[in-house]
DOBA-610062 format. One record per residue (C-alpha): x, y, z. Coordinates in steps of 0.02 Angstrom, whole numbers, padded with zeros to 5 digits, always signed. Layout:
N
XYZ ...
END
This chain:
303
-00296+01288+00292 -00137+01322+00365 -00076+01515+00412 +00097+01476+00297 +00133+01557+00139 +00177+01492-00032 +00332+01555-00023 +00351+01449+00167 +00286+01284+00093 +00388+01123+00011 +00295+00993-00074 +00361+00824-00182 +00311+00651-00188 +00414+00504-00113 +00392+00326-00166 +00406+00178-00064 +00464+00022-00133 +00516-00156-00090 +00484-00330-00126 +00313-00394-00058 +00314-00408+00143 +00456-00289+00174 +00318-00166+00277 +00280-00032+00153 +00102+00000+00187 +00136-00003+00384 +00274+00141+00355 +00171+00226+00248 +00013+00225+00360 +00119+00263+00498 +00221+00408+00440 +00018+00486+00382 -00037+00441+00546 -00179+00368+00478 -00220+00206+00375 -00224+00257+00210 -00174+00080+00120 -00207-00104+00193 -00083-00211+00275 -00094-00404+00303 +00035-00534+00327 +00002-00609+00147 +00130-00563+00022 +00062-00457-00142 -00095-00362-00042 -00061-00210-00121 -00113-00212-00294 -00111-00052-00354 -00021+00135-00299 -00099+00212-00157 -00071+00379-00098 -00024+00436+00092 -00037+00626+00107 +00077+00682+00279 +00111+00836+00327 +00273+00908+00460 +00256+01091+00499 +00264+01189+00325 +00285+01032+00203 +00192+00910+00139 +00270+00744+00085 +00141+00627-00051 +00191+00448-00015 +00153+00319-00146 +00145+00162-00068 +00174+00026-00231 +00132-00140-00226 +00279-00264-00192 +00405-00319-00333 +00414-00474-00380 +00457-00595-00529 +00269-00577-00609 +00202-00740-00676 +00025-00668-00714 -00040-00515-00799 -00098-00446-00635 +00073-00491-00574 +00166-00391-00709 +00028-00246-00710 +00072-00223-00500 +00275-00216-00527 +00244-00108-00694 +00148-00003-00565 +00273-00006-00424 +00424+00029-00552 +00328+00174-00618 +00269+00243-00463 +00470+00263-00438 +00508+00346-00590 +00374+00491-00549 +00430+00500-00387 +00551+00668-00320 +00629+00533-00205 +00630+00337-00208 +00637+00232-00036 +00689+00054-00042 +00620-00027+00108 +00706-00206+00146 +00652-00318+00262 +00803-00337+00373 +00784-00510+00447 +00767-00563+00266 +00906-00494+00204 +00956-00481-00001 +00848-00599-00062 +00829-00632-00260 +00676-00507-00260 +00785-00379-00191 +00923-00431-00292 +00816-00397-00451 +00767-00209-00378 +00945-00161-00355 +00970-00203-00539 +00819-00109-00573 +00873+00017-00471 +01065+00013-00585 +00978-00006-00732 +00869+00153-00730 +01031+00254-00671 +00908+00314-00500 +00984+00300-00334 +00857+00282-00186 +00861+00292+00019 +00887+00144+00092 +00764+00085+00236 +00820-00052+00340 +00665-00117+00424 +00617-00234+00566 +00780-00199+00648 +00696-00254+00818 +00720-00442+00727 +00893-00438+00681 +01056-00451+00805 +01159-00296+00764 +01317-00379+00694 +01207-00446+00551 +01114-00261+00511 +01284-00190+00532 +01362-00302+00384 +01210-00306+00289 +01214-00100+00285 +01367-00107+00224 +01359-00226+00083 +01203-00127+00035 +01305+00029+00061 +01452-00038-00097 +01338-00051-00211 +01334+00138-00230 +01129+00138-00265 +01103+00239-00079 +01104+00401-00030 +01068+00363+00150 +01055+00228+00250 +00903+00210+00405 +00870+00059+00516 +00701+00073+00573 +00560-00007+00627 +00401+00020+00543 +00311-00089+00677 +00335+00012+00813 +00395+00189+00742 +00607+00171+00796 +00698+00270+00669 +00548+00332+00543 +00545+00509+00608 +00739+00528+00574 +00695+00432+00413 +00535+00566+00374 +00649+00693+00429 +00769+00679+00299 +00635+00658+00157 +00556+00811+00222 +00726+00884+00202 +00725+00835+00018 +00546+00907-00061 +00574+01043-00147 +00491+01219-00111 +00327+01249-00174 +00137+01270-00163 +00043+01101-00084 -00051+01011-00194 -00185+00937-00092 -00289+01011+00056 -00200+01019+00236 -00329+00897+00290 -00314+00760+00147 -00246+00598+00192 -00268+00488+00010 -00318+00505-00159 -00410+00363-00152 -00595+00385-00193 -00710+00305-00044 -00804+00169-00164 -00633+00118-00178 -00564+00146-00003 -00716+00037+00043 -00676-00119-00062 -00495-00113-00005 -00546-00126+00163 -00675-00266+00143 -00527-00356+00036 -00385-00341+00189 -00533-00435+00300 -00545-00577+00155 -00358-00589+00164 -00359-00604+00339 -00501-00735+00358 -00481-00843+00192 -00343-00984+00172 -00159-00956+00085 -00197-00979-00093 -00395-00888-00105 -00364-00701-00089 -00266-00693-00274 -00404-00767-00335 -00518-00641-00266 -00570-00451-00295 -00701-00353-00201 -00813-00194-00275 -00916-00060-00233 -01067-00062-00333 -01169+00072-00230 -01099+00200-00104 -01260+00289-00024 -01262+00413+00123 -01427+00452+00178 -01533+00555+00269 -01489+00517+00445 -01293+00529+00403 -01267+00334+00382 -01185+00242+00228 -01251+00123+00146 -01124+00002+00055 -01159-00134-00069 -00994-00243-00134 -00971-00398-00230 -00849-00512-00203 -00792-00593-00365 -00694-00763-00366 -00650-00874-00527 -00754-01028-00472 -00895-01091-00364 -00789-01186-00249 -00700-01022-00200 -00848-00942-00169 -00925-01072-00042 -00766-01053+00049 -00799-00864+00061 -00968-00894+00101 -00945-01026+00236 -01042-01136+00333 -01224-01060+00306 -01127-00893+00264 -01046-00879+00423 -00880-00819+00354 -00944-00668+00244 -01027-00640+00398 -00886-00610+00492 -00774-00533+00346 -00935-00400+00335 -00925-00371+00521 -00757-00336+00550 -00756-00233+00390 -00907-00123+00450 -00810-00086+00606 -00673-00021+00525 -00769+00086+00387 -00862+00144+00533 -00707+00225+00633 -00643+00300+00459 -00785+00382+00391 -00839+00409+00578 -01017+00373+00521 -01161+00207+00552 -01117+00100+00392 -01237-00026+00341 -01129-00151+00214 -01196-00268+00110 -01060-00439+00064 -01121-00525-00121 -01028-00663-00177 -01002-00698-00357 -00913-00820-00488 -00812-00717-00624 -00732-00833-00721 -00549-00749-00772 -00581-00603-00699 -00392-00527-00697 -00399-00529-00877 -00526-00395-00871 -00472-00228-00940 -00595-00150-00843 -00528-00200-00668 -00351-00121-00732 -00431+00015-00757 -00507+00043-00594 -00351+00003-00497 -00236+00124-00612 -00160-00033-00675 -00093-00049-00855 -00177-00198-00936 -00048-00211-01074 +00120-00222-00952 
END
């Protein structure tokens, strides 16, 4: 534990959020300095709130990285952006992270009336600077800056790390003294089982065609570690019909192959253990209107 006092330590919670694809997860991992939450290049791959635990000298910042916020047109849909607004309202200080190069669009038009609408004004994160000439940041900053919603304004890069330490800085800055609520070497709240599937789930993004992963969910039925220090992993895979699931399978199960492989790898550096993993596929017809699903991702079934 660390050698500083009670009275030395700050402690609050800071949530991060955006429309989908404006980088959340790869600022959040980044300012923990580990991966705590997955990241693809598919919109909506955070479904529920995840928690990045970072620490800078005597304080400890809780990041909770919210799924993107969209116009829902699915209960799963409305459950994520009931999470994401939520997260926000808990939160002892509220970044909105914009993708830069995209500018305002209509999703981030709807968050700024959010954002009006609950009376909350946030920090505003201008990200993937590196893709934008600086005439166009410079004018987008300041519209963003009229509308009154910002405390502060930061152009950074979550990519490659230009501006987030000011940026962490400055939240550090704003946490309010107290004890720490989680131990100096915590990264998450997540629970492994669930760690696990989420990591198995960013390799099905990553290896399964445009439409598939919303259609898909991955869980971790056993989570063993045995005698010799190994894990032993079993997950299903549930789609809503057969056809999906021959696509996950592939040609004589050549593509859960390689979605179990390159998961492995990764569990393997994380939980810096041998990690045997086990990939069942399975049909689950209308499986997002399954309360018990919500449940397990912290989602609210009703929103």
């Amino acid at each position: 534990m660390t050698d500083a006092s009670p009275e030395m330590t700050r402690c609050g919670f800071v949530a991060v959020i955006g429309a989908p694809n404006a980088g959340k997860s790869t600022l959040v991992n980044l300012l923990v300095g580990a991966k705590v939450t997955i990241v693809t290049h598919k919109v909506q791959t955070t479904r529920t709130r995840v928690l990045g635990i970072a620490l800078r000298d005597e304080t400890q910042v809780c990041f909770i990285d919210t799924p993107g916020i969209f116009k829902p047109k699915r209960r799963l849909d409305r459950a994520m952006v009931s999470a994401a607004w939520q997260g926000a309202q808990e939160a002892d200080a509220t970044v909105l992270l914009i993708d830069a190069h995209a500018g305002v669009t209509d999703e981030v038009e709807d968050i700024l009336k959010g954002l009006e609408k609950e009376g909350r004004k946030a920090v505003l994160a201008l990200n993937k600077i590196d893709m934008v000439k600086r005439e166009i940041l410079l004018a987008l900053a300041d519209r963003l800056n009229k509308t009154g919603l910002f405390t502060d304004i930061f152009m950074i890069s979550a990519e490659n790390g230009d501006g987030t330490e000011d940026l962490m800085a400055h939240l550090v800055s704003r946490m309010a003294p107290g004890p720490w609520l989680f131990p100096e070497d915590q990264l998450s709240d997540m629970p492994q089982m669930l760690l696990a599937a989420e990591v198995t789930r960013e390799k099905l993004f990553l290896n399964v065609h445009q439409e598939l992963p919303y259609a898909l969910t991955v869980e971790t039925e056993s989570y063993e570690v045995r005698k010799d220090g190994s894990i032993r992993i079993e997950q299903v895979v549930y789609v809503e019909r057969e056809s999906q699931r021959a696509i996950i399978l592939g040609k004589n199960g050549a593509k859960v192959k390689t979605v179990g492989s390159a998961a492995r790898k990764e569990l393997e550096e994380m939980f810096e253990s041998k990690v045997h993993l086990f990939l069942y596929v399975k049909v689950r017809d209308r499986w997002q209107d399954d309360p018990e699903r919500y449940r397990m991702w912290n989602l609210d079934f009703q929103a």
